[in-house]
N, C-alpha and C positions, 0 to 999 in steps of 0.2 A: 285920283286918290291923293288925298295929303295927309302929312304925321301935322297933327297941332301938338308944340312940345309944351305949351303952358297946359297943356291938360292930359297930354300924352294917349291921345286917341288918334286914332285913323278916321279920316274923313272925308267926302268930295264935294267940288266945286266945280260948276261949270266954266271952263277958261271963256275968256273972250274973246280970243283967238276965231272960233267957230261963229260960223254966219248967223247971227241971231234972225234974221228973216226965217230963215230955214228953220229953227229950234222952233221958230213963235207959232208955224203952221200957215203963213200967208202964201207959201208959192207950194208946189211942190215938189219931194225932191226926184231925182232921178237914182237909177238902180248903184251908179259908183256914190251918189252921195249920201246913199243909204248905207253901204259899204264901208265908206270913207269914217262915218260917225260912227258907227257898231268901233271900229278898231282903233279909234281915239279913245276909246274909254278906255283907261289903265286899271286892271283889277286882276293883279297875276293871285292873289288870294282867294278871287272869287264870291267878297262877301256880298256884292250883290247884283248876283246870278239869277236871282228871280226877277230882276227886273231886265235883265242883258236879255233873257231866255227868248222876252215876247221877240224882243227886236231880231235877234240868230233868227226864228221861224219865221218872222217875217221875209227877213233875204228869202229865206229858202222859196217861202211862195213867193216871190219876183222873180228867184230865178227858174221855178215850174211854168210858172207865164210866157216864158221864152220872150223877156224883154229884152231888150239894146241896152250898152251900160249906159249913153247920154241919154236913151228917154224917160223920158219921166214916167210913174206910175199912174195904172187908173184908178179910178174912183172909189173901189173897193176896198184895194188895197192902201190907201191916201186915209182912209178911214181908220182900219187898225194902227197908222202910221199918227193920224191924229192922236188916237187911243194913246197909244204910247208916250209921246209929248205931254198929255197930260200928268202923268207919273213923274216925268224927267226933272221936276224944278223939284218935289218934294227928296233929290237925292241928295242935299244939303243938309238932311233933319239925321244924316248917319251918322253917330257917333259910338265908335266900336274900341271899346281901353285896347291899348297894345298887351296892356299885362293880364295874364289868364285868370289872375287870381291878385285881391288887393289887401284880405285880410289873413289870411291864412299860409300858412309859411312850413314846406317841406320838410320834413323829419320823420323819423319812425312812428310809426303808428298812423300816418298820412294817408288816405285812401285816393288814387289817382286813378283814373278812367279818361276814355274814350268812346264818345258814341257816335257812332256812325249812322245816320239815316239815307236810306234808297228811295225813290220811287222812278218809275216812268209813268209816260203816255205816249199817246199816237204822235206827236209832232217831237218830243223829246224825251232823254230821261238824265237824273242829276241823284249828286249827293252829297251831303253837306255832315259837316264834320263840327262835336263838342267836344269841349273838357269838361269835368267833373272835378274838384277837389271837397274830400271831405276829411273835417280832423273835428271827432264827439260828433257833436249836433252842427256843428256853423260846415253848410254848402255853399259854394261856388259854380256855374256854369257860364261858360262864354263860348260864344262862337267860336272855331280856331281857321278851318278853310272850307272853300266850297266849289264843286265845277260843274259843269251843265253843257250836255251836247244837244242837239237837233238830233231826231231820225233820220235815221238814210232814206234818199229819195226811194230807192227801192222800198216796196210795202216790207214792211217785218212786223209781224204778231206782237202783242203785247206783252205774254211773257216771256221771247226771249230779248226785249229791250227794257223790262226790269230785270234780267242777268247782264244785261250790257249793265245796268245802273249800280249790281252789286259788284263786279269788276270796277269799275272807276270807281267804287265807293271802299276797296281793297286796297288798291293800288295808292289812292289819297292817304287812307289813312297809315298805309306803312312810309309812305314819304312824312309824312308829319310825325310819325314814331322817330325815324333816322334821323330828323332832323330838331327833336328838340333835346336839351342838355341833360335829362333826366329821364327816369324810364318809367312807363305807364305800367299799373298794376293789372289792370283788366282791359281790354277792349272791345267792346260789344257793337253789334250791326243789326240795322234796325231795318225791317222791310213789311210793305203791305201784300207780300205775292205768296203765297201757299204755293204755287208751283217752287218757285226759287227754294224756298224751304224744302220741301220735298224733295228735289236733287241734290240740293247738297247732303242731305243725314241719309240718302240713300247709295246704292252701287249708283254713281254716275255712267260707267260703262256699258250702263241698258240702256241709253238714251241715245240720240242722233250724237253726230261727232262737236257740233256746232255746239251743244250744251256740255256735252265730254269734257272739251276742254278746258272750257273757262270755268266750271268746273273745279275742274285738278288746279286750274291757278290758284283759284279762291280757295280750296284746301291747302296746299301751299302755305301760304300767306298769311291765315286765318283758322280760328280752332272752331268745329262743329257747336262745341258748347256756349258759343256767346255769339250766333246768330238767332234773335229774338225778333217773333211777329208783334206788328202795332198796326193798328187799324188805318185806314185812309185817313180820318178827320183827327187823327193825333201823330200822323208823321209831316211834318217838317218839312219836308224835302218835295212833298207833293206842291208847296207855293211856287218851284222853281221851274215843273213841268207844263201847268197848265194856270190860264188865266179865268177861272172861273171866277173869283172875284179881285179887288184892284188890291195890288200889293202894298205891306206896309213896310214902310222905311223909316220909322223913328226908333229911336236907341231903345226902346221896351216895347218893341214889334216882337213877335211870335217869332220872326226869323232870325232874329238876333241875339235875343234871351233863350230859345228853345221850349220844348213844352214843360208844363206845370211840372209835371210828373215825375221830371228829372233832378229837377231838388229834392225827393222825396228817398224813402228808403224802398229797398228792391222787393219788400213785399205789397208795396203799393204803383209798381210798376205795372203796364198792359200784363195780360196773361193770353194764352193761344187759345182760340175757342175751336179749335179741330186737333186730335189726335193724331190721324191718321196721317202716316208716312211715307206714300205711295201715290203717284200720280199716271195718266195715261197721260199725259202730254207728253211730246217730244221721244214720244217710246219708241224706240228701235222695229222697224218692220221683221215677220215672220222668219228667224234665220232655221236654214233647215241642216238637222248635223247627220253625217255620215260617220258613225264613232262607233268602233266596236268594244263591246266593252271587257274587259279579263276578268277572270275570277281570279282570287276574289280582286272587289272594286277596290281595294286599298294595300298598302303595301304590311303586309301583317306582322311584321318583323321592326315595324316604327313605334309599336303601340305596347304598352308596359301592364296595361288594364283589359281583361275583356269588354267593361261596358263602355270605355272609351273606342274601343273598336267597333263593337256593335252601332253605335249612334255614328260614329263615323262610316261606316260601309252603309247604313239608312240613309246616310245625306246624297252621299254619292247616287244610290240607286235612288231615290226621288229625284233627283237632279235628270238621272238620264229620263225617267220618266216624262218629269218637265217638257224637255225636250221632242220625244214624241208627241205631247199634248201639243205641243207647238204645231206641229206638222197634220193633225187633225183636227186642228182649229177647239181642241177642248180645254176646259176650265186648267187651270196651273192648280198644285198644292201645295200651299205656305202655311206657317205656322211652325209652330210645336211637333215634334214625330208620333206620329200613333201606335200603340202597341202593336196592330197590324204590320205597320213598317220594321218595329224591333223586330218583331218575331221571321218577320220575311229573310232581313240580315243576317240577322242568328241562324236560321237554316242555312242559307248561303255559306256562309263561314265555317258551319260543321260538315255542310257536303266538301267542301274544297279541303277541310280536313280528312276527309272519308278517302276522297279521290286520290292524294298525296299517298296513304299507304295504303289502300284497299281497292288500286284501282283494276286489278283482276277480279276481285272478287264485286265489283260494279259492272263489270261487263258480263259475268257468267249471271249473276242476278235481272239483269234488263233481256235477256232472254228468255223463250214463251216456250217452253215450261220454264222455269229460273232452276240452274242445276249449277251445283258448286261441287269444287275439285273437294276429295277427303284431305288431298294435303293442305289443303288451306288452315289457315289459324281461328277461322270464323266457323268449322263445317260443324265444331258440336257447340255452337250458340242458338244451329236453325236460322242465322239472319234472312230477313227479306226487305224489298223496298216498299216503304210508305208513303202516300198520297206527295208528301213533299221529295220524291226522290232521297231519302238519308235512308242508311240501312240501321234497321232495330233486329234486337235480338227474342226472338218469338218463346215467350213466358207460359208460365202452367196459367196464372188468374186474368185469363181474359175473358171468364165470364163475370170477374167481380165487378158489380155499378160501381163500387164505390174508390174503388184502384183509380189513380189519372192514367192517361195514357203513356206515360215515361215511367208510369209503377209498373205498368202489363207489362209496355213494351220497350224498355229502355233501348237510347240512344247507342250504338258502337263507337266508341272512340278509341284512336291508337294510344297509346302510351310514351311513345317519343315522339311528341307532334307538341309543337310550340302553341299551340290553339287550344287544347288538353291542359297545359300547365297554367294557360291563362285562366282557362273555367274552373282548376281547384284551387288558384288559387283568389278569384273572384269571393268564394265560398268560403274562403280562408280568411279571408278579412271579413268577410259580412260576420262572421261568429266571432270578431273583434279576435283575433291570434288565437283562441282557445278552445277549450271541446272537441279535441280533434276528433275524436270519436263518431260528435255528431256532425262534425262536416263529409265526416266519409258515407253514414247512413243517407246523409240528404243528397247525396251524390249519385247516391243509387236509385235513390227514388227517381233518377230522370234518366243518368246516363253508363253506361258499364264499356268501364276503362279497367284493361287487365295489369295485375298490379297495381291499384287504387292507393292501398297503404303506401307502399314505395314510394310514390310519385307525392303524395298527399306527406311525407317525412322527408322527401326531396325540396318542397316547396319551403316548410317550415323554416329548414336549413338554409335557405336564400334568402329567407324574408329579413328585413333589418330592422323591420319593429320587436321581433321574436328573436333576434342576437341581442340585443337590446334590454327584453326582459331578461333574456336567459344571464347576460355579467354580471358576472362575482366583482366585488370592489379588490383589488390589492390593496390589503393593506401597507404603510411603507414600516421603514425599518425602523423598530427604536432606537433611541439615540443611547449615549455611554451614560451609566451611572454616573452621578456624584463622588468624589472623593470620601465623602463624607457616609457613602451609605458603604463604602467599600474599606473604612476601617480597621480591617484586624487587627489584634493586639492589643487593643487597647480597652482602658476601661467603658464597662457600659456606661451609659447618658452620658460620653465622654461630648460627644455631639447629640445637639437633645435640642428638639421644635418643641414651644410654646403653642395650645392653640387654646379656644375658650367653646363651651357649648354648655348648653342652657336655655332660659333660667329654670329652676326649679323652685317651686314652693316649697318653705317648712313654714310651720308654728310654732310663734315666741309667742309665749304668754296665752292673750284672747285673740292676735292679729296672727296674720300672715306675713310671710316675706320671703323675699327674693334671694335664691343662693346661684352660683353660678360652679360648672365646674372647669380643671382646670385641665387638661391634659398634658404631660409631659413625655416624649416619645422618645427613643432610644435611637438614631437611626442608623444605627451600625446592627443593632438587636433587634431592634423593634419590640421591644420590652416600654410599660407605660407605667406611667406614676399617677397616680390622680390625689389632686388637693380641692379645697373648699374655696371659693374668695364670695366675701361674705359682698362687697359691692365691686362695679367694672372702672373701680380707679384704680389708677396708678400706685396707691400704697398698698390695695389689698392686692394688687399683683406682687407687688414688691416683696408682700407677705410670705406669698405662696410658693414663690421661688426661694425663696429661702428657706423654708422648712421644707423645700424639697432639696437645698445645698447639706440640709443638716442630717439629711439620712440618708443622699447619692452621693454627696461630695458637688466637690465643684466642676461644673462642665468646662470645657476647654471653648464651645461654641455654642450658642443658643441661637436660634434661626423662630426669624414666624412672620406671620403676614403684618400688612397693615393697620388692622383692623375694617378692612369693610368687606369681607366674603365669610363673615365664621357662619352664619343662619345664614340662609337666604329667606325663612319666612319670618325671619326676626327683625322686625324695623328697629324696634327699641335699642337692641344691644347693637343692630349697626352705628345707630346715632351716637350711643356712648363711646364704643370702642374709637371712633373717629375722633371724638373730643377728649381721651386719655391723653394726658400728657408724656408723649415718648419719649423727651429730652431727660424729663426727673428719671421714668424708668431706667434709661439709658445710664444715665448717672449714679442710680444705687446699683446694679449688679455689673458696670462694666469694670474688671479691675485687669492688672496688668496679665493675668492669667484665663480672664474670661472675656472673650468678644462677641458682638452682638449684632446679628445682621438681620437685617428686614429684607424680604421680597418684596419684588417689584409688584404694582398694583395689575393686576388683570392678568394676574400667572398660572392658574390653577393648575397646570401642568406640573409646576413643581412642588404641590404639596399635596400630592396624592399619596403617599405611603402615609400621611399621618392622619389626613382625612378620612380616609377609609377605615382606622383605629376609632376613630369618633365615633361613626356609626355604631359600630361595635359594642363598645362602649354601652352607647347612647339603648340600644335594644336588648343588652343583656340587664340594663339599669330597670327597664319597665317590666322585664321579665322576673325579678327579685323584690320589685318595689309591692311593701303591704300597701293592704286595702285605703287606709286611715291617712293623713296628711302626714307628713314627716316631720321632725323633728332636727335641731342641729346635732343629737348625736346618735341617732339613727343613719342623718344623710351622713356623717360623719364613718359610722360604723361599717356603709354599705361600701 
């Protein structure tokens, strides 16, 4: 290998050093100089492993031949050795950029990847490692590492030496993670083996130990979601195991650019043409279990839901089942749980309820005649046992068709049993918190639990979606009055808010027009004034407070908003009231005995006593107002 730095590629050359006799194919060599050459070649990267590969397998069959390291090889073997030599000069045409990427430049929004490709075969298996950068549309891929073993002379199958290939294909590309400056977004792993796939997205613990493990490495290591199948004739990695046809080594060979597909976006990536997640390879032989099982199968005191109980005491009891199936060689059950299965749990669960407080009266009942003590709690319900062993309570309409069987004969259930509270309160949410009424009716249609009500007002009171509905807000405390609303002694409008509402129509002449009124509030009294302002400027305010000076007197403070809260469905008078001039107003009514304050913008809180006048006002107005358009001294007069 060499760095060319006028171009900044990695490259190789054949030194001279090496016996060109030997390279040419004129003698042949023997087994060390077979040897000798394979470990001259400098390729701690690996980028060209598919050409190294033939030669690794080659040693191997010299050394199955049980040659001598000074004899030379036969005739056979001298052959693939020629084979080989023909490849060796074109390893000059490699030219592979040191840098991953030449146009494209790291920052946010940068998409970075890793793709890892596997294969094996029967002589070896290998994997070679891309980069990905994409930023919009402009892609980048290059080669980054690559390494390639030989099979063990011992035979090994060929799927578990494509798991040898997706371990080295692990292990690589987390060295290449630790070792570059910046961190890869995705990393994905590419294989042609359906088994391989199949153990890892499954329990690896069913399988032989041999696959177990490596396995758990490659989980470890590696996320289930970004190993993806690619067929034979578009993984990569298959050039480095087998020499079906003659390798290419120029700088826009298949092994160096990677395939097409990887410039592309991920809906145009391979897709998996099999489903199915489950393989009999490597399957663990018949284990036989000696396990007794408890009632019930699950610890019932973990579980906060009954049908999370119920599906969990199904799993368990399919599981044991499993297990027997194992030991008479019959079919396993997977999938989804069957109603069969719920229902089977659900008994189980209500017997071990039964058992817990009723287990006297379980033993007087399994007896032939079934005779129960009068002191029992059960003796005037008539219980007896049913086909499933649970005791029901024996009913008047068991000749009715049309009753279910929990109508005729409902279920006995204790009343302080944690398996009781889970089933009302199952009920209790399926009727969404409410209807208690009809949660206790459908309770009976299946099961009779003494004290129903109780227990069903017990549950309520636990439940915290139903504290929930049931809280009252607190309100908080209000705050202190105003000085100004606490006053005494003093003259009325002595403190008096400004506020405006309106507009109202009259008729001048043949037209319409615009009157606005004016509200004046007392706020020590709460006593109002009301004047006319014939427009929303600053003079006809100017007006109206002064013919309200000339018949209250002067206020000592006048208080009022902004101008942009008097209507809220009024655009027009918000618009105006905001472009009044407050400074002119400010300047005709402030004198050394009247001051003039404005609230702050977005206070509504603090002008609720005079607001609430408006309304007032505003509905006794429509309440008085004739039929006919008004007039300025009608609206005057009203």
């Amino acid at each position: 290998m060499w760095w060319c730095t006028a171009t900044d590629t990695l490259t190789y050359k054949l030194s001279p050093k090496h016996d060109t006799e030997l390279l040419s194919g004129k003698r042949r060599p023997t087994k060390r100089e077979v040897l000798s050459t394979l470990m001259a070649i400098f390729d701690p990267l690996g980028l060209v492993s598919n050409l190294l590969i033939y030669l690794r397998v080659l040693l191997q069959e010299i050394w199955r031949a049980g040659i001598e390291w000074d004899d030379e090889i036969p005739g056979h073997l001298f052959e693939k050795w020629e084979h080989w030599l023909e490849v060796l000069p074109t390893v000059h045409k490699v030219r592979i950029p040191r840098c991953y990427r030449s146009a494209i430049t790291i920052m946010p929004g940068t998409v970075t990847q890793l793709h890892t490709f596997v294969d094996a075969s029967e002589v070896g298996y290998a994997a070679v490692v891309y980069s990905k950068f994409q930023q919009e549309n402009n892609i980048e891929c290059a080669i980054v590492a690559a390494k390639s073993k030989v099979a063990p002379l011992k035979v090994v199958s060929i799927p578990r030496l494509e798991l040898e290939a997706a371990v080295i294909g692990t292990r690589l590309a987390n060295t290449i993670t630790n070792s570059l400056s910046f961190e890869m977004d995705e990393r994905y792993f590419w294989t042609d083996s359906r088994n391989v796939l199949c153990w890892i997205r499954s329990d690896h613990r069913r399988y032989s130990q041999h696959v177990a493990f490596r396995v758990s490495e490659i989980l470890e290591t590696s996320n289930i979601a970004y190993w993806k199948y690619v067929s034979t004739k578009e993984n990569v990695a298959d050039e480095a195991t087998k020499w079906s046809r003659r390798p290419e080594l120029g700088s826009n060979s298949w092994w160096v650019r990677g395939p097409s597909w990887l410039r592309q976006s991920k809906k145009d990536w391979p897709g998996e043409p099999f489903t199915s997640g489950h393989t009999q390879e490597e399957l663990r032989s018949t284990v036989y279990y000696h396990h007794f099982v408890p009632i019930p199968p699950v610890n019932v005191a973990q579980f906060s839901k009954w049908r999370q109980l119920v599906r969990a005491a199904a799993t368990v009891l399919r599981s044991v089942a499993n297990f027997r199936c194992a030991k008479s060689r019959m079919k396993h059950k997977h999938g989804p749980l069957t109603s069969q299965e719920l229902n089977e749990a659900s008994n189980l669960l209500i017997r071990f309820a039964q058992s817990e407080s009723f287990s006297e009266e379980f033993a007087s009942l399994s007896t032939v005649p079934p005779t129960l003590s009068k002191s029992s709690a059960l003796y005037k319900l008539n219980p007896f046992l049913d086909d499933h062993n649970m005791i029901r309570m024996q009913g008047r309409i068991g000749a009715c068709e049309y009753a279910t069987m929990g109508a005729r004969n409902p279920v006995i259930l204790p009343k302080n049993n944690y398996i009781s509270n889970l089933i009302v309160k199952d009920y209790h949410e399926r009727y969404h918190h409410c209807n208690h009424e009809t949660v206790v009716n459908e309770l009976r249609q299946t099961f009779w639990i003494a004290k129903l009500c109780v227990l069903s007002r017990k549950v309520r009171s636990d439940c915290q979606t139903c504290k929930n509905l049931r809280a009252t807000p607190n309100p908080p405390l209000m705050g202190e009055l105003p000085k100004d609303r606490l006053a005494a002694f003093t003259r009325p409008f002595s403190f008096t808010n400004v506020d405006y509402f309106g507009p109202l129509t009259v008729t001048v002449g043949r037209r319409t027009e615009k009157r606005w009124g004016v509200l004046l509030t007392c706020l020590t009294t709460r006593a109002i004034h009301l004047e006319v302002a014939h427009t929303l400027s600053a003079s006809s305010c100017v007006m109206a407070i002064r013919n309200f000076m000339a018949r209250r007197g002067v206020p000592l403070k006048i208080t009022s908003d902004r101008g942009t809260n008097f209507t809220a469905t009024n655009k027009e008078l918000k618009a105006a009231l905001d472009a009044m001039d407050q400074d002119k107003l400010i300047q005709e009514i402030v004198s050394p005995k009247t001051e003039w304050q404005f609230l702050p913008p977005l206070s509504p809180h603090m002008r609720g006593s005079w607001e609430r006048l408006v309304q007032t006002v505003k509905a006794n107005l429509l309440k008085i107002k004739p039929q006919r358009t008004l007039t300025d001294e009608i609206l005057q007069n009203l």
